[in-house]
VOLOGU-228707 format. One line per 3 residues: number of its first residue (from 1); their letters; for each residue z, x, y negated of C-alpha. Coordinates in steps of 0.02 Angstrom, whole numbers, plus 50000, padded with zeros to 5 digits. Layout:
<nufis>
NUM) a) Z X Y  ...
</nufis>
This chain:
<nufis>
1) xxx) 50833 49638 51159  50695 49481 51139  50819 49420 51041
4) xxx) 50883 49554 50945  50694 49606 50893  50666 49426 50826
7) xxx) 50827 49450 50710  50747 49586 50635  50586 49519 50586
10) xxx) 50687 49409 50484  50711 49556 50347  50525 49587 50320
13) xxx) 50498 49599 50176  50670 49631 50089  50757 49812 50184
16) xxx) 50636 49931 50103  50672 50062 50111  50777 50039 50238
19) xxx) 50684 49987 50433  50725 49810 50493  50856 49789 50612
22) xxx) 50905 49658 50734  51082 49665 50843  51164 49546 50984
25) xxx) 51342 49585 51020  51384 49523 51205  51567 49511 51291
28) xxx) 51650 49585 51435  51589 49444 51531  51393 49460 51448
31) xxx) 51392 49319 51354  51317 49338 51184  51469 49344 51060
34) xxx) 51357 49377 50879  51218 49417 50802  51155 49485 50653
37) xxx) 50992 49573 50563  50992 49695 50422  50949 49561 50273
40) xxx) 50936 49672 50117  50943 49863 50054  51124 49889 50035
43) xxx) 51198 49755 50110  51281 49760 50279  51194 49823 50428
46) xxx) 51127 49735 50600  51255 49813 50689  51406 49744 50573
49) xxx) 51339 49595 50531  51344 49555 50739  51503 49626 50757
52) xxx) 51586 49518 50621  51529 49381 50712  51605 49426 50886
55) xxx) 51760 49466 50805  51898 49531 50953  51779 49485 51088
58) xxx) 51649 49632 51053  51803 49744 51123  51738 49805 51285
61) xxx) 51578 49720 51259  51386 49782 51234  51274 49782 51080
64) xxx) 51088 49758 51084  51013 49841 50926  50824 49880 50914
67) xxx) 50858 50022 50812  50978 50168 50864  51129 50181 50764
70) xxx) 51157 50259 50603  51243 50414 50604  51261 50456 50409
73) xxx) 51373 50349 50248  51227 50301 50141  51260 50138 50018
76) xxx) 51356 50079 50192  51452 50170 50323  51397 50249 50483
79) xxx) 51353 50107 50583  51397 50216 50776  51568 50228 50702
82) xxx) 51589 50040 50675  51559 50007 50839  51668 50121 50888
85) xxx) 51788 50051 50790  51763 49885 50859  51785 49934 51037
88) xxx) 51598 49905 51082  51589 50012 51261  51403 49984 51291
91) xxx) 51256 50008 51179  51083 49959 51223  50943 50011 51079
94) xxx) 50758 50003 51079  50696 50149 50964  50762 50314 50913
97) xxx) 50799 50352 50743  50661 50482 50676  50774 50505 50500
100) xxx) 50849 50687 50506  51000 50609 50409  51020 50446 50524
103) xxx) 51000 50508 50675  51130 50579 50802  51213 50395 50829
106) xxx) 51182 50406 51014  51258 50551 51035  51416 50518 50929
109) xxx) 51431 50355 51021  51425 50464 51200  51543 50596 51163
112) xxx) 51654 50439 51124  51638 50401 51291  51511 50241 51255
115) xxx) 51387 50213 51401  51217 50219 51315  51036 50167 51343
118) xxx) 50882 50206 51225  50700 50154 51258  50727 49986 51298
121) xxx) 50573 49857 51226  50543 50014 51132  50353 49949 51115
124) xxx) 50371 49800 51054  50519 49860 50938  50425 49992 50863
127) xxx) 50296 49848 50829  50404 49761 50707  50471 49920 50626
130) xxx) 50283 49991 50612  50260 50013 50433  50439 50109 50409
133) xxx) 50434 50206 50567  50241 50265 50519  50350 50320 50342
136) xxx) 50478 50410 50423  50354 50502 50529  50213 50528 50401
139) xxx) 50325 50542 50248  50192 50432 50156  50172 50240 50162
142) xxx) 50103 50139 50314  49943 50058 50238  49883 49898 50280
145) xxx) 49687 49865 50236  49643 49662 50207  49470 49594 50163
148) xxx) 49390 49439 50193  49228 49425 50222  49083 49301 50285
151) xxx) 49006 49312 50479  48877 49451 50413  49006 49562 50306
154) xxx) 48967 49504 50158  49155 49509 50033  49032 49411 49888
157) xxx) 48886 49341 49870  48739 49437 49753  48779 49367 49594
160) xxx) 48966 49431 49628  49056 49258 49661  49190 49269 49800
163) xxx) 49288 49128 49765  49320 49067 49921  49231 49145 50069
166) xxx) 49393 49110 50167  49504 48954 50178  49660 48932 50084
169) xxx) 49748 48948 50273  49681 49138 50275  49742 49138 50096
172) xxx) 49902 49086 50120  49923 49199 50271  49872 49369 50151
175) xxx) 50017 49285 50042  50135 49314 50186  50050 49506 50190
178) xxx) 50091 49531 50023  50277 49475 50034  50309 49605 50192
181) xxx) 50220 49706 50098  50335 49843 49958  50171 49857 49855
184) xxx) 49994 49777 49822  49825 49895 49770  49685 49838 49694
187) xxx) 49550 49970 49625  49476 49937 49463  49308 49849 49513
190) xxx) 49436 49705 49585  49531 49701 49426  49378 49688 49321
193) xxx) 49314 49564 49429  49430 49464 49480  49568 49479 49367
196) xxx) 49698 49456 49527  49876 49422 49493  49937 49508 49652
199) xxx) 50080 49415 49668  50145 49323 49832  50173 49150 49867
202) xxx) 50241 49087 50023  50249 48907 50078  50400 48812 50113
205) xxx) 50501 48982 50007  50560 48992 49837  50521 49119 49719
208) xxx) 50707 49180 49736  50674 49221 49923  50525 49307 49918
211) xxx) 50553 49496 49873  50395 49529 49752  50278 49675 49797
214) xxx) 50251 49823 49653  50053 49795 49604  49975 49931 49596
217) xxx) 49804 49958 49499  49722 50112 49539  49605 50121 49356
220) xxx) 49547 50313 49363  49468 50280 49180  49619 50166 49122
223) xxx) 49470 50056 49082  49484 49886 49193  49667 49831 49128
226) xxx) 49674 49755 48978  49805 49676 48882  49831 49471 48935
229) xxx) 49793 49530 49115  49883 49434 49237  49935 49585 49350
232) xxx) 50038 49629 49169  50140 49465 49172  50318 49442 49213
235) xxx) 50296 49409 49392  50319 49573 49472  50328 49752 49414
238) xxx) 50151 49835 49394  50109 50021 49393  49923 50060 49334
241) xxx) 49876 50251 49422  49754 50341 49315  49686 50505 49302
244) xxx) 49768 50647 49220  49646 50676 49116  49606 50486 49051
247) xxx) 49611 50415 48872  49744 50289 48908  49847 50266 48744
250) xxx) 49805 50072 48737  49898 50059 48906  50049 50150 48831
253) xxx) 50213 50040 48820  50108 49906 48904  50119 49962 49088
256) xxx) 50193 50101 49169  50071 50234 49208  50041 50343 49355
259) xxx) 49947 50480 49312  49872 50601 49471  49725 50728 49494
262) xxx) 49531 50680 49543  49470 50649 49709  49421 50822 49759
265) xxx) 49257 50746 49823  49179 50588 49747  49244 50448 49619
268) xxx) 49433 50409 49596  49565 50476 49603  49679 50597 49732
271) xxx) 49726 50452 49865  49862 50568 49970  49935 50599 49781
274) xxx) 49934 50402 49752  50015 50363 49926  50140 50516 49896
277) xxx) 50192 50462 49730  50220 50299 49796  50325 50362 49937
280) xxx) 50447 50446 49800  50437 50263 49693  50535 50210 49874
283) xxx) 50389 50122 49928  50357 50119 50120  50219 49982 50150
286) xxx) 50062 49976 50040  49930 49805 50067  49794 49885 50014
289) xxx) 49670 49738 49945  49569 49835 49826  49350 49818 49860
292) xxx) 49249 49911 49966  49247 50072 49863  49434 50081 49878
295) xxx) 49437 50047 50045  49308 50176 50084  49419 50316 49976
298) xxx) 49570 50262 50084  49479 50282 50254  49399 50437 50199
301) xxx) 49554 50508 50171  49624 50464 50352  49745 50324 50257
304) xxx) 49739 50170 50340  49848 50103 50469  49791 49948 50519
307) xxx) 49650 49843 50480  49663 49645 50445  49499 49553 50429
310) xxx) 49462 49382 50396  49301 49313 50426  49229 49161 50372
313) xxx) 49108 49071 50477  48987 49093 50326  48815 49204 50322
316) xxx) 48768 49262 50131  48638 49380 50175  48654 49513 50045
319) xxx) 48793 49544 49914  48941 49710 49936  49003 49737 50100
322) xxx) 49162 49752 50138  49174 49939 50156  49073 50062 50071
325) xxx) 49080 50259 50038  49178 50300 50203  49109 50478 50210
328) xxx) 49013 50417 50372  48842 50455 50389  48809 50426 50575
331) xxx) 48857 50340 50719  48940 50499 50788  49064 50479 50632
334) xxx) 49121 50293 50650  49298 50268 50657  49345 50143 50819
337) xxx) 49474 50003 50800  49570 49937 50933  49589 49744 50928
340) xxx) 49766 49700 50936  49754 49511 50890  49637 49389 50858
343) xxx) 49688 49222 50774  49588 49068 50719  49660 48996 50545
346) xxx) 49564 48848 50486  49408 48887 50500  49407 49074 50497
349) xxx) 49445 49207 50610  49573 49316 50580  49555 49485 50676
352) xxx) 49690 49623 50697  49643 49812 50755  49728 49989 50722
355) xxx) 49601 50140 50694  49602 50245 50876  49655 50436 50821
358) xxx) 49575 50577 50879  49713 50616 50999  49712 50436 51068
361) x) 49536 50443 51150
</nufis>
C-alpha cells in the first residue's frame, strides 16, 4: 500500500478533477505483477494501468489501490468491473470513495464474490488525496494559504519592498505548490504591488510537464489589472473576480471576468461565492497567495485548509504582517494550528500546520 500511495503522488498536479490514484497488482503467489497511477483526467485509471501490466498473472491475484474502486462509466469505464474482468480475486484499498456516483465498487466487487478489505493506510492515503477528498466532502475547493515572512511576521518591509525575505529554495518549493495546485489567488493589493505572474516553474521539468494553475485575481473594483500585466500573458489562463456591481469595461475581451456579490461584512468580495464558482470552473485545489487582507477574508470565512509558512531568519521590525482583518479581536477567538511538518530550506524555515476545528478540540 507504501507503494501504491507513492504511485499516486506522481499525478499531483495533473488528475483534477479527478483524486490521485496509486495501484499494485500482486500474483497468486504475492509477488508484485504491475503497477500503475492515475496520470491525467481522462486517461486510464490506477487500477488498469496495473492490470495491463500484470497481464494473465493478475488472474487470481490481489490489487492494492489507495482509492476504492470506481463504480460508474465516466470518460473511462467502471474500474470494479475491470478487475473483475481480469480475474483479480482480492482487493485491498485505503480510502472509501465519498462521490455518490463512484462509489459502490466494494460492494460490486463482493457480490462478485471478490474478498475485500477497506481502511488499510487509510491515514496516510487520505494525506495525499487531501485537497480532492476535502472537495468531495465540502463541495468547494481545499485551500492552501502560503506566505513568507521574516522571524517577527513581517511579509515587507515599511517602505513595501518584499523582494526576497525568503531564499530562492523556499521559492522554488511555492513553485512546486503552485504546480499541485488547479488555481493560484492573488487579491488586488498583490497585483498592484507586485505585479506577480503566478505561474509555476519547477526545476529539472519542462514546461510541457507541468500542468499550469488558473490565476486567479480577486480585483473587487476591477482596478489593480491593467493591460501589459503579466498575470494576462500567454502562460496560463487567468480569471479576474470582480464585483457585480464594478465598472469593468476596460477588462472586457481582455480577461475573463468573474463577477460575484460583496462581502456581507467588510471589503471584498463574497469568498464562499468565489470558492463555489471555482468549484463549478472544475477547480478542486486553490494556493491561495494573495496579502494579508486576503488571507484574513479567507480565514474569516472558515476557508482555509492548511497553512504553509515560510520564515526567514530575518527581523524588519515594522512593515504588513502577514495576516490582517481575521475578524479576531481576542485571544478567546484565535484560531489554533496543528504543526504537521517542519522543514529547513536554505536558510528558512518552512512550517506546515492545519487549523484545529471546533469539533477537533
Amino acid at each position: 500500500m507504501r507503494r501504491a500511495i507513492d504511485l499516486a503522488a506522481r499525478g499531483l498536479g495533473h488528475t483534477s478533477p479527478n483524486p490521485v490514484v496509486g495501484c499494485v497488482v500482486l500474483d497468486e503467489r504475492g509477488e508484485q505483477a504491475g503497477e500503475g497511477w492515475h496520470r491525467r483526467a481522462g486517461g486510464p485509471h490506477a487500477e488498469v494501468e496495473a492490470l495491463r501490466q500484470a497481464g494473465d498473472r493478475a488472474r487470481g491475484g490481489t490489487a492494492v489501490v489507495t482509492l476504492e474502486p470506481c463504480n460508474h462509466t465516466g470518460r473511462t469505464g467502471p474500474c470494479a468491473q475491470a478487475l473483475l474482468d481480469a480475474g483479480i480475486a482480492h482487493v485491498v484499498y485505503a480510502v472509501a470513495d465519498p462521490t455518490p456516483t463512484a462509489t459502490g465498487g466494494a460492494q460490486t466487487l463482493r457480490r462478485a464474490g471478490v474478498e475485500v478489505a477497506g481502511g488499510v493506510l487509510a491515514a496516510e492515503a487520505a494525506a495525499g488525496n487531501e485537497a480532492w477528498l476535502t472537495a468531495a466532502r465540502h463541495r468547494r475547493p481545499f485551500v492552501l494559504w502560503k506566505y513568507a515572512a521574516s522571524l517577527d511576521g513581517r511579509v515587507a518591509a515599511a517602505d513595501g519592498t518584499s523582494r526576497w525575505i525568503t531564499s530562492a529554495a523556499a521559492r522554488a518549493d511555492v513553485h512546486r505548490l503552485r504546480a499541485q495546485a488547479d488555481a493560484v489567488i492573488v487579491g488586488s493589493g498583490t497585483a498592484r504591488a507586485d505585479d506577480p505572474h503566478l505561474g509555476a516553474r519547477v526545476t529539472g521539468l519542462t514546461d510541457t510537464d507541468v500542468t499550469q494553475p488558473l490565476r486567479v485575481v480577486v480585483d473587487s473594483r476591477a482596478s489593480a489589472v491593467k493591460p501589459g500585466a503579466r498575470v494576462l500573458d500567454g502562460t496560463a489562463a487567468t480569471l479576474v473576480a470582480v464585483a457585480e456591481d464594478a465598472e469593468a469595461g476596460h477588462l472586457e475581451g481582455l480577461v475573463p471576468l468573474l463577477r460575484l456579490p460583496r462581502a456581507a461584512h467588510g471589503p471584498g468580495l463574497d469568498i464562499t461565492a468565489l470558492l463555489t464558482a471555482l468549484y463549478a470552473r472544475d477547480v478542486r485545489s486553490v494556493l491561495l497567495e494573495g496579502g494579508p487582507t486576503l488571507a484574513g477574508a479567507f480565514l474569516a470565512a472558515n476557508s482555509v485548509d492548511k497553512v504553509v509558512g515560510y520564515l526567514a531568519p530575518v527581523l524588519l521590525g515594522a512593515g504588513p504582517a502577514a495576516l490582517g482583518g481575521a475578524g479576531i479581536t481576542t485571544i478567546d477567538q484565535a484560531l489554533r494550528l496543528d504543526v504537521v511538518d517542519t522543514r529547513r530550506l536554505g536558510p528558512d524555515l518552512r512550517v506546515t500546520a492545519v487549523p484545529v476545528r471546533p469539533e477537533e478540540n
